[in-house]
C-alpha positions in Angstrom: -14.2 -6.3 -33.0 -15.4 -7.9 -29.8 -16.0 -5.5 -27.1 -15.7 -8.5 -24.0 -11.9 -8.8 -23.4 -9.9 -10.2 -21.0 -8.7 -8.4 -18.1 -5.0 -8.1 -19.4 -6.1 -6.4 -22.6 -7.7 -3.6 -20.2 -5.0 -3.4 -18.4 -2.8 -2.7 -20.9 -5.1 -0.3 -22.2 -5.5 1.9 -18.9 -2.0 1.9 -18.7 -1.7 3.8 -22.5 -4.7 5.8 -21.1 -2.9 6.7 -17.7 0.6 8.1 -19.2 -1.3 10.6 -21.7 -2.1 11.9 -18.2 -0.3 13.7 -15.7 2.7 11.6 -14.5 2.5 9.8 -11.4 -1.8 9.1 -11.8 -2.7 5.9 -9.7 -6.4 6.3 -10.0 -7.9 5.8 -14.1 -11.4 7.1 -14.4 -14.5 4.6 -14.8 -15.0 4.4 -18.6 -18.4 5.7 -18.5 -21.4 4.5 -20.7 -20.3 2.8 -24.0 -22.9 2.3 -27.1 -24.4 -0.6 -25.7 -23.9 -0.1 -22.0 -21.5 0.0 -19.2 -18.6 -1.9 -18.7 -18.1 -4.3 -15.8 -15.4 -6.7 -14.2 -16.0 -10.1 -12.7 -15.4 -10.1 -9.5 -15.7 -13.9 -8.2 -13.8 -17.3 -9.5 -16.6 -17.9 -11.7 -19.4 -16.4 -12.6 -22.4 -18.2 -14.0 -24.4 -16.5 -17.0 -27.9 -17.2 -16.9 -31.1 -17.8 -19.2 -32.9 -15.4 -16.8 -32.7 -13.1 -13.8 -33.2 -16.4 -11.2 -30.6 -18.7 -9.7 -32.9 -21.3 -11.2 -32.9 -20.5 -14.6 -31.2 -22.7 -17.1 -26.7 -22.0 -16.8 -25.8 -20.8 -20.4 -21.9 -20.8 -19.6 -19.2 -19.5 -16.9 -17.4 -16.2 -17.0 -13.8 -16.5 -15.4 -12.6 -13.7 -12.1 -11.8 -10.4 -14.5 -13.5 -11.0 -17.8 -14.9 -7.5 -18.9 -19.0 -7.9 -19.6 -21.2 -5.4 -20.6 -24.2 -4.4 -18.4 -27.2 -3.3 -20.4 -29.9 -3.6 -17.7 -30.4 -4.1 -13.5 -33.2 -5.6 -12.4 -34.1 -6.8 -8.4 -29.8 -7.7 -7.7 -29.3 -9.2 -11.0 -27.5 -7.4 -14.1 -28.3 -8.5 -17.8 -25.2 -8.3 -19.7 -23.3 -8.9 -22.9 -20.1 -11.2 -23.6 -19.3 -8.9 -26.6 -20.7 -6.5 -29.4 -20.9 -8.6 -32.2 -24.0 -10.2 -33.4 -23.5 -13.8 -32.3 -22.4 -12.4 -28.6 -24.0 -14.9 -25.7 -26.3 -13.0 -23.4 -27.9 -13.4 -20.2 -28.2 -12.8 -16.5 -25.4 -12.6 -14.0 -25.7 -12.0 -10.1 -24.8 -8.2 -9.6 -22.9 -8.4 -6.6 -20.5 -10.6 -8.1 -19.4 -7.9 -10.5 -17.6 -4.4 -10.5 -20.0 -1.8 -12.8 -18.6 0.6 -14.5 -15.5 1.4 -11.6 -12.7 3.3 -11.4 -8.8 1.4 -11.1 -6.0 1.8 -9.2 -2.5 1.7 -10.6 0.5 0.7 -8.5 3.5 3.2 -9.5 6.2 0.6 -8.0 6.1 -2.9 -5.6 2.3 -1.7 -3.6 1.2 -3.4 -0.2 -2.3 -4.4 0.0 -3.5 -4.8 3.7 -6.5 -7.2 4.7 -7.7 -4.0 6.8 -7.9 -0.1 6.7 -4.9 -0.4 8.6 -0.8 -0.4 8.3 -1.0 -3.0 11.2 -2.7 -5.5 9.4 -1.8 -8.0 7.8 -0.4 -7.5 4.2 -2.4 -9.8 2.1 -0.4 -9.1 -1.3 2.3 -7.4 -2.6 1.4 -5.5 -6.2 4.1 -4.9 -9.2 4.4 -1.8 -10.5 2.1 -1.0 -13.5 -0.7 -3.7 -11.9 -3.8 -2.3 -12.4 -7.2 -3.6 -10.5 -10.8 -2.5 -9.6 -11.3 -0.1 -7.2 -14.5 -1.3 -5.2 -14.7 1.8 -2.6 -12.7 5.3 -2.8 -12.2 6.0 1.1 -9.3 8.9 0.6 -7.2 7.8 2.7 -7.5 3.9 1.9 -8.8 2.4 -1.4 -10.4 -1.0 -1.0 -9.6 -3.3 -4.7 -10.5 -6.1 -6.0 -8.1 -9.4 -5.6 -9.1 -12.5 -6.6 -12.2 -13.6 -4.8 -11.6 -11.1 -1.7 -10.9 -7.3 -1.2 -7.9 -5.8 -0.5 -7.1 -2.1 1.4 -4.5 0.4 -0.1 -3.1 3.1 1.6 -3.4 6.4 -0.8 -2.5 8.9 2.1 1.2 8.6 2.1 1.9 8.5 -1.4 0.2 11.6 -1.9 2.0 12.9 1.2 5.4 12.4 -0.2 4.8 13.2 -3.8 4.5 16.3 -4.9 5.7 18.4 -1.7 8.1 20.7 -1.3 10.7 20.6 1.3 9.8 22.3 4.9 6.0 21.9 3.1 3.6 21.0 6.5 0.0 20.0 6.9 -2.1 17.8 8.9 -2.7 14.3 8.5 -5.4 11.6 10.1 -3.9 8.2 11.1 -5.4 5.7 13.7 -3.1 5.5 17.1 -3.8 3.0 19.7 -7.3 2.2 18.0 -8.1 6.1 17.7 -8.7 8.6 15.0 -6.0 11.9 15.9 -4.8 14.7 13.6 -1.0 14.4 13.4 1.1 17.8 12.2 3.9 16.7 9.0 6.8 18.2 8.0 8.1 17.1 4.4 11.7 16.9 4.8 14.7 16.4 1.9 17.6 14.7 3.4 21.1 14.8 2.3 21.1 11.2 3.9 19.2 10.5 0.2 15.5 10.2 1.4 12.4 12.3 1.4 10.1 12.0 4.1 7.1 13.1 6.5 7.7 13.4 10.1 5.4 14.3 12.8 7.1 17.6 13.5 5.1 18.5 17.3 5.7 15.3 18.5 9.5 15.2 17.6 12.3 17.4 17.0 14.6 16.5 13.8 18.7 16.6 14.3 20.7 16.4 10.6 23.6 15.5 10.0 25.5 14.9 6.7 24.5 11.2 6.7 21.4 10.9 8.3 18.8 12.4 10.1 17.7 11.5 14.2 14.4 12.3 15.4 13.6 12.4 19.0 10.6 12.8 21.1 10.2 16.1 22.3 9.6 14.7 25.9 12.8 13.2 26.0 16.3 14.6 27.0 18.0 15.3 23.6 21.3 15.1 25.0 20.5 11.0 26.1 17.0 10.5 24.1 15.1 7.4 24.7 12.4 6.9 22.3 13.7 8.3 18.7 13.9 6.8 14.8 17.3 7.6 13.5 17.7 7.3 9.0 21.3 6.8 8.5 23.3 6.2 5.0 25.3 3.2 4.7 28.2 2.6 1.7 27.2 -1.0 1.5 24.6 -3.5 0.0 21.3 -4.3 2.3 22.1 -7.3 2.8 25.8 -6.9 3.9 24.3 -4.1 6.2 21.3 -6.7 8.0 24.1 -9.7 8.6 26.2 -6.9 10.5 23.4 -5.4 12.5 21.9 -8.8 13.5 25.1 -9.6 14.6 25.4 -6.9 16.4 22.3 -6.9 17.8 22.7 -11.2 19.1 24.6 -9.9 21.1 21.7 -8.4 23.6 18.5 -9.7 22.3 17.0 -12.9 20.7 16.1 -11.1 17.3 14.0 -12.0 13.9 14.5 -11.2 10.6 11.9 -10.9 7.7 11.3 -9.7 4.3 9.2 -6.2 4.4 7.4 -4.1 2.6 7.4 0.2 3.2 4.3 1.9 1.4 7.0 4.4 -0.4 10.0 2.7 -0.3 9.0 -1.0 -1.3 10.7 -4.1 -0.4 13.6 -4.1 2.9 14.6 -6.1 5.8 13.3 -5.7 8.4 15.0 -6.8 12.2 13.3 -6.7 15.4 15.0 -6.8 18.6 12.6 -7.5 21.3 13.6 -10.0 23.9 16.1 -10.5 26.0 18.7 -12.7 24.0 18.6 -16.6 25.9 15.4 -15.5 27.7 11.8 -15.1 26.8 11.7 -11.8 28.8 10.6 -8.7 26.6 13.3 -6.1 26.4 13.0 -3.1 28.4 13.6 -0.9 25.3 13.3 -2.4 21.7 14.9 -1.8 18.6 13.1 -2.6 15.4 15.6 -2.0 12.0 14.5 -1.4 8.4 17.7 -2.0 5.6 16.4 -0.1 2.6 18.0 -0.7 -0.8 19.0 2.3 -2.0 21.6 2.0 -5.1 24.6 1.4 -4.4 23.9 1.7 -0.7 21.5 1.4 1.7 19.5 3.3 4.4 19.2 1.7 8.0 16.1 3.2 9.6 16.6 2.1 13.3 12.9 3.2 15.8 14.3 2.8 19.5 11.6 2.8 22.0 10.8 1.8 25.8 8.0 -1.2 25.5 5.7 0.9 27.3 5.2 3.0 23.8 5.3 0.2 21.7 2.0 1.5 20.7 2.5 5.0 20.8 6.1 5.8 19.7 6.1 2.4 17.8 2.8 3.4 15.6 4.3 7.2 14.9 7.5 5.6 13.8 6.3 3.3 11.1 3.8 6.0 10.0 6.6 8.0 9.2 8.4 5.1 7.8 6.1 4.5 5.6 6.3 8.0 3.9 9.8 7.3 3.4 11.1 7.5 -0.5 14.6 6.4 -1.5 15.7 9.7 -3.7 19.8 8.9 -3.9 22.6 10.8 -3.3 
């Protein structure tokens, strides 16, 4: 049987080879050294297979983005591979930084963002199905860096491990980048009765449940009239009833917009932010930014509240937090 398949075939084979494993597994081991060699992904639109190792030497055919070849030799930035184990297989020379050798692959549990930077910030480049599996180019813990079609993608790895696994009141530290800098944040895992798991930043803010949702406010701010806090509450009614009665709500103050978003745990959600001062172009004093998360037969309304002054700051440890969040039910 031919060895060279395309990249659909793998995946479907990685995904057999990932659920004999422990459940929940994003990253599938490289497949290590096969009979004749290692196994490697195209990386680039097409790939041109060549007579020798020289971008002169005569084309002997192209090799579409994800077609599986096998690397038998290296040689000065070129790899010499095989299309296949049979007898009649073509051979030949293909630029080596144009391919993936031998990596490992990332598989996305549910609806994945993938981020043109090593940053929550940046912009999201693609949005991954569950059960999509790719090339992983660079293992940086916290972020992985895959393989999209002729580019590179980042995937944050942190929160997902963060909220998987962890038992409730469970804490421990955390690296995330604030206002361009690298600083060590303190989690919580928390189990809401609101129908939610999450992480929250437990020295910078104090947490106040109630029996549908949970408030947390900045421990430099008066709990009794708070002024930069994230409140989670549960709503008996479909997301998108929910975002036409906040925007509503919120017209009436502020010019608002509305978009489709992505959370890291919790997947696709609306998303409103209230900014400027409605008929003006004047920034609010204090903002409101609203996440409507699907959640059954409900939804969660995540609401961050902050002066503009911490837009950064409060507005950064918010949607960190956000993005730990996972939809559990009620």
């Amino acid at each position: 049987m031919r060895k060279t398949v395309w990249l659909a075939i793998l995946l479907a084979a990685a995904l057999v080879c990932g659920s004999m494993g422990a459940a929940g597994a994003e990253v599938l081991p490289p497949y290590g050294e096969g009979q004749i060699g290692l196994t490697a992904v195209v990386l680039c639109e097409q790939l041109t297979l060549r007579a020798e190792p020289s971008a002169s030497a005569a084309a002997l055919q192209t090799v579409p983005y994800g077609s599986l070849i096998i690397v038998t030799d290296q040689a000065d930035g070129w790899a010499r591979c095989v299309l296949g184990d049979a007898e009649d297989s073509p051979a030949g020379w293909v630029r080596a930084d144009y391919i993936a050798i031998d990596p490992a692959w990332y598989r996305a549990e549910k609806n994945t963002p993938v981020y043109a930077w090593g940053d929550t910030a940046a912009p999201k480049v693609a949005l991954l199905d569950g059960g999509t599996v790719l090339p992983i180019l660079k293992d940086g813990g916290e972020w992985l860096i895959v393989s999209l079609r002729g580019a590179a993608g980042w995937i944050r790895m942190a929160n997902r491990a963060a909220a998987f696994g962890r038992r409730d009141g469970e804490r421990f530290e955390q690296t995330i980048l604030l206002e361009g800098m690298e600083e060590t944040v303190r989690y919580e895992h928390i189990v809401s009765n609101a129908g939610f798991a999450m992480d929250y930043d437990y020295e910078s803010f104090a947490r106040l449940s109630g029996a549908d949702g949970e408030r947390f406010t900045s421990v430099w701010d008066d709990p009794a009239q708070p002024e930069n806090y994230l409140e989670i509450t549960w709503r008996d009614e479909g997301a998108d009833d929910a975002a036409e009665d906040i925007a509503a709500e919120l017209t009436r103050d502020y010019d608002i917009s509305t978009e489709a978003y992505v959370l890291d745990r919790a997947g696709s959600c609306i998303r409103i932010e209230a900014s400027a001062v409605r008929g003006t172009n004047q920034m609010a004093e204090r903002l409101q930014v609203v996440y409507i998360i699907p959640a059954g037969d409900g939804c969660l309304v995540a609401t961050e509240h902050f002066f503009i002054e911490g837009a950064e700051g409060f507005g950064q440890r918010f949607s960190e937090m956000l993005n730990t969040l996972e939809v559990i039910g009620r």
